[in-house]
N, C-alpha and C positions, 0 to 999 in steps of 0.2 A: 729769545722769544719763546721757542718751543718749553727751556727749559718753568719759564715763569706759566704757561698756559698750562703745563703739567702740574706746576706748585697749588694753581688755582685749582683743578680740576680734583687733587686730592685733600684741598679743605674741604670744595662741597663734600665730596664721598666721605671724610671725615665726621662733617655734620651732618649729613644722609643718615648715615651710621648711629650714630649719639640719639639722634633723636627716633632710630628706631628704639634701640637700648633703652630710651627714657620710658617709651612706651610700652614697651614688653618687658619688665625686669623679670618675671615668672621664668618667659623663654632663656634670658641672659643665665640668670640662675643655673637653670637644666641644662645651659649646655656646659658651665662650669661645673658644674658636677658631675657631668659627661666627660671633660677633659680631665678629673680628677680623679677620675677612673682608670682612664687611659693612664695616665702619669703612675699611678699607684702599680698597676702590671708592671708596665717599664720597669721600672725600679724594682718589681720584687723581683722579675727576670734578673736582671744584673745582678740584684744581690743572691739569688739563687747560684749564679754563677761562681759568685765569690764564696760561698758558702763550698761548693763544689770545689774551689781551689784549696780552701780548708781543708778540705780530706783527702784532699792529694796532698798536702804537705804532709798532717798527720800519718797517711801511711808507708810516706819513704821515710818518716822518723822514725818508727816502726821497722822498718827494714834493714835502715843504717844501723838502731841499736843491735837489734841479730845479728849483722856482721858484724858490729864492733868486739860480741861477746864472743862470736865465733873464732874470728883474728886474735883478739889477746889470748884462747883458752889454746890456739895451734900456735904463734910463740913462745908461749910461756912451753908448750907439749917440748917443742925442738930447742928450745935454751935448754931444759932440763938433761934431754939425752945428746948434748952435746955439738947437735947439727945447725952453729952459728949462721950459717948462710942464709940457712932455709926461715932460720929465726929472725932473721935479718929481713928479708922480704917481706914474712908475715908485716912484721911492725913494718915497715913502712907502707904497706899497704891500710895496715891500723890507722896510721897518722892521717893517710888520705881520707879515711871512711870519719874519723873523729871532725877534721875539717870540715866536710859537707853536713855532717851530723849538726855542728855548729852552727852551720850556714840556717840550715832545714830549719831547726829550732829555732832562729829569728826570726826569721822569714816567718814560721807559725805563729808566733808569739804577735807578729807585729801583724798579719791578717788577722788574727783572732780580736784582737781590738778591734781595728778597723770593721770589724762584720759587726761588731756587739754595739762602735758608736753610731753606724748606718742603720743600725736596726732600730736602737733609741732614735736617732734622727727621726726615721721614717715612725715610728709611733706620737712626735710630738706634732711631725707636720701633720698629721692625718686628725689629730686629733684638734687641734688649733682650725685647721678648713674645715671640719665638724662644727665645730663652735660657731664658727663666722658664719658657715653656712644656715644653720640652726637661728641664727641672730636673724641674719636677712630675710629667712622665709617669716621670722614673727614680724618684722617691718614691715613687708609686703602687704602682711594679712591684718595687723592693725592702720596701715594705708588705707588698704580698699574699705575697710570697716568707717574709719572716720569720713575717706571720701564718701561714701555713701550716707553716713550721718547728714555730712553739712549739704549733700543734695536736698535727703529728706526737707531738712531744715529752712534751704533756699524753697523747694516745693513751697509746704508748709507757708512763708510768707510771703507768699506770690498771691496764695490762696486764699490770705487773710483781705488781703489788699484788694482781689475780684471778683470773692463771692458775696453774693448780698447784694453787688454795685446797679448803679442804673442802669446799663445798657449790657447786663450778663446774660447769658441764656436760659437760668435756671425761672426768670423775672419773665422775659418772653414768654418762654413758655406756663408759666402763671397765666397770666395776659390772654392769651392765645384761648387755653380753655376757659377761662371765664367767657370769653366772648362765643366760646360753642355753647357755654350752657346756660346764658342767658339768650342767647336768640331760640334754642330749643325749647324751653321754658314759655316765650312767648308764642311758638307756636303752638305749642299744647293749649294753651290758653284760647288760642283766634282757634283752633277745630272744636275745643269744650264751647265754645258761645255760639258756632255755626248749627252745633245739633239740635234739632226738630224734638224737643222731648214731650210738646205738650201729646202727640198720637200714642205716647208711651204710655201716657198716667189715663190715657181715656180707655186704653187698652187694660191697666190694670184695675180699671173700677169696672169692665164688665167683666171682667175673670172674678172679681168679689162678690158681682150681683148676680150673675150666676149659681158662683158655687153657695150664696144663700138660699138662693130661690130649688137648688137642689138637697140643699138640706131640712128646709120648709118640708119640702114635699116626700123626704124622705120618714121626715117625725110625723108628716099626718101617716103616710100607708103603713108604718106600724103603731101609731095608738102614742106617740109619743110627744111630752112638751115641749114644745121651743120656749128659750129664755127669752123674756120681754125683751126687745130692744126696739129703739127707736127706729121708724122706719125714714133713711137717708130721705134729704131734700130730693123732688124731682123722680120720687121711686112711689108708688104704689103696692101696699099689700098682695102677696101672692096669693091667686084663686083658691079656693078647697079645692081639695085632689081626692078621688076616689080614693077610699080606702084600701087596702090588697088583702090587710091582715086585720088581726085584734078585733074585740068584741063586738056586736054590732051597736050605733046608737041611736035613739028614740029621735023621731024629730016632733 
């Protein structure tokens, strides 16, 4: 029971999972190349290390040779002046040092590949998860590019389908101010027919009979003609006005 309620419990968290992934691939991305960093150290550690084991082989080869040259040049010294014994040990001591000398040398030979084919390794893996990675971000980015297209595009004919329609808002509010500016329209109308103008124009015809009747009277006290004009219905000729100025005349 427990064990089935476990199996269940790790498909949801399975698909939990997945469908965060599907929805974040930017984040999934970053963190693989977050671990592909971490892996990339790792490795060159180790291989650092091997590299390090390289030159510890290198220089007991190094060293074995020097005694090899040392040993045969103090055998060969004591064969010559006779001291078989002493000559005796040298060489076998020779034999031991050519032995390991032997050993040293494979053992180099066969690190020294081994470091040159992990170092190729590590240049083609790094470069391959370069690639792939390089791939995915341009899929990402032509993703969101076309998702965003085909929104535009759903937009776009959603808009075609509601603007202009019967019952949209752009039509209301059409609607709306016509109906402000023709009731305002009417009332300007009903206050323009309510005003009283005829005290206006009775007012502007004594401002004319007026400033004639001071113009009259201004042409007589200096000696000057007024132009005939008819005298308005309902008006009477302005009296003579003493003169002020100008020559005098005969009566």
């Amino acid at each position: 029971m427990w064990r089935r309620i476990a199996t269940l419990f790790r498909g949801f968290l399975g698909l939990f999972i997945s469908g965060i992934e599907r929805a974040n691939p930017k984040a999934l991305l970053e963190a693989e190349k977050e671990n592909l960093r971490k892996q990339m150290s790792r490795f060159n550690d180790n291989l650092a290390n091997h590299a390090g084991f390289c030159e510890r082989l290198m220089r007991q080869v190094k060293n074995l040779e020097t005694q090899e040259r040392d040993l045969a040049a103090k055998a060969a010294a004591h064969l010559k002046a006779g001291n078989t014994s002493a000559a005796g040990q040298y060489a076998l001591q020779l034999r031991t040092v050519k032995e390991q000398l032997d050993e040293n040398r494979s053992q180099l030979t066969d690190a020294d590949k081994t470091y040159k084919d992990l170092e190729k390794a590590r240049e083609v893996s790094v470069t391959e998860a370069r690639a792939k990675i390089e791939k995915l971000s341009r899929m990402i980015s032509e993703t969101e590019l076309l998702e965003a297209q085909a929104e535009l595009q759903e937009m776009s004919a959603t808009m075609v389908g509601s603007i202009g329609g019967s019952g949209d808002t752009l039509n209301r509010v059409e609607q709306y101010l016509t109906e402000r500016r023709d009731k305002a329209a009417g009332r300007a109308r009903v206050a323009k027919g309510s005003v009283d103008i005829s005290g206006v124009e009775i007012k502007a015809g004594e401002q004319e009979a007026l400033g004639q009747q001071a113009l009259a009277e201004f042409a007589t006290a200096y000696g000057l003609e007024m132009p005939q004009q008819a005298t308005p219905p309902g008006q009477t000729a302005p009296p003579p006005v003493k003169r002020e100025m100008g020559p005098p005349q005969n009566n």
